[in-house]
C-alpha positions as CSV (number, residue, x, y, z in Angstrom):
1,X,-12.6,11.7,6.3
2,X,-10.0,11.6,4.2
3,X,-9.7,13.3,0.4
4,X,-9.3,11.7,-2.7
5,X,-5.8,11.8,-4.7
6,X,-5.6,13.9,-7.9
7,X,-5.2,10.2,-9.7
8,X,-8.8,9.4,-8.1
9,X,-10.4,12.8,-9.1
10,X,-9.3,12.1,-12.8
11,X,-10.7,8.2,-12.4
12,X,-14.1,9.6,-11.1
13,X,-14.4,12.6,-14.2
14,X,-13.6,10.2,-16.9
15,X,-16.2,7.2,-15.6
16,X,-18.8,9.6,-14.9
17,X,-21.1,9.4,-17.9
18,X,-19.7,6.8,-19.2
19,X,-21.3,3.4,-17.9
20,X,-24.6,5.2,-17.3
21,X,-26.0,8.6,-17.6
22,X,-24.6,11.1,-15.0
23,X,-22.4,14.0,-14.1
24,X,-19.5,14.1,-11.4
25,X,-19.6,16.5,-9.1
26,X,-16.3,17.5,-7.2
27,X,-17.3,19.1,-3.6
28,X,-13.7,21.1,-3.6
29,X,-11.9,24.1,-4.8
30,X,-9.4,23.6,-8.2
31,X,-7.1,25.3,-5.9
32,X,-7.2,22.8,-2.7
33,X,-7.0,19.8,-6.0
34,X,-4.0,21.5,-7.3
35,X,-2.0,22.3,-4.4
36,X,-3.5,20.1,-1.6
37,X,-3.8,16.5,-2.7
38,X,-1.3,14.0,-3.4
39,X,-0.7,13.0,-6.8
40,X,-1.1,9.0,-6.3
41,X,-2.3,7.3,-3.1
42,X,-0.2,5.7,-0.6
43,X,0.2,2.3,-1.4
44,X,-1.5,-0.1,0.8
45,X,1.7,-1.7,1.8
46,X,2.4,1.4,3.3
47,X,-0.7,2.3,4.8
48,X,-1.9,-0.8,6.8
49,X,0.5,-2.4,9.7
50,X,1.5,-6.1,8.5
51,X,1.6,-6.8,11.7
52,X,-1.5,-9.1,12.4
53,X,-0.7,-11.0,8.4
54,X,2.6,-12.5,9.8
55,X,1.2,-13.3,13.2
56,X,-1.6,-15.1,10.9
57,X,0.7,-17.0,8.6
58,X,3.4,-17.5,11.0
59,X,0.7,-19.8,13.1
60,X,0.0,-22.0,10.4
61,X,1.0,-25.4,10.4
62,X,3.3,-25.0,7.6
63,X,5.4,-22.3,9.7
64,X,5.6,-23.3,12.6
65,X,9.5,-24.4,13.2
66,X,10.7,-20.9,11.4
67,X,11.1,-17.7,12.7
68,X,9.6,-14.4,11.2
69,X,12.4,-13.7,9.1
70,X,12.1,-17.4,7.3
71,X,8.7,-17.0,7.0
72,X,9.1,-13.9,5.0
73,X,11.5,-14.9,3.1
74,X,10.9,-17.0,-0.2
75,X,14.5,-18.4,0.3
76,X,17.0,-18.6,2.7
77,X,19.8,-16.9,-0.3
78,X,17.4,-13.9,0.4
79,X,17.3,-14.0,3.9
80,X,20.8,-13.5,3.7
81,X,20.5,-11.2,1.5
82,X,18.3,-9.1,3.6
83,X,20.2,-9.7,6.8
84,X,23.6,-8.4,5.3
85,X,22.1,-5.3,3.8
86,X,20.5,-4.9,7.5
87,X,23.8,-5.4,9.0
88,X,25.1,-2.4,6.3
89,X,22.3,-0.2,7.0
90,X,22.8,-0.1,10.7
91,X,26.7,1.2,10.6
């Protein structure tokens, strides 16, 4: 189980009612809203491991000849990009 964000809460109270007849019940204390949930959700980028989408792309014909990095990168000015601020952020 996993709660809803204070962003979600609002969502929910301001649709209920208004594309059909209803009322939105909340099964949770003010105080556990106010102090307990986060204000947005985690984005999904975040949240799910990317892991088996480059695997998945990185097998199509297309992709084959490049490595991970090319394949993530649109060109290769940003792979370099990317690779100095790497280099950078590891000293």
């Amino acid at each position: 189980m996993e709660w809803v964000t204070r962003a979600n809460a609002a969502q929910r109270r301001g649709r209920a009612g208004r594309v059909m007849p209803g009322v939105c019940f909340h099964l949770y204390s003010k105080y556990r809203h106010d102090f307990n949930f986060l204000e947005q959700p985690i984005p999904e980028i975040h949240r799910v491991p990317l892991e088996q989408l480059i695997l998945r792309i990185k097998v199509l014909p297309n992709f084959e000849d490049r490595t991970i990095h090319q394949v993530l990168c649109k060109s290769e000015f940003q792979f370099l990009c990317w690779y100095r601020f790497r280099e950078h952020s590891l000293r």
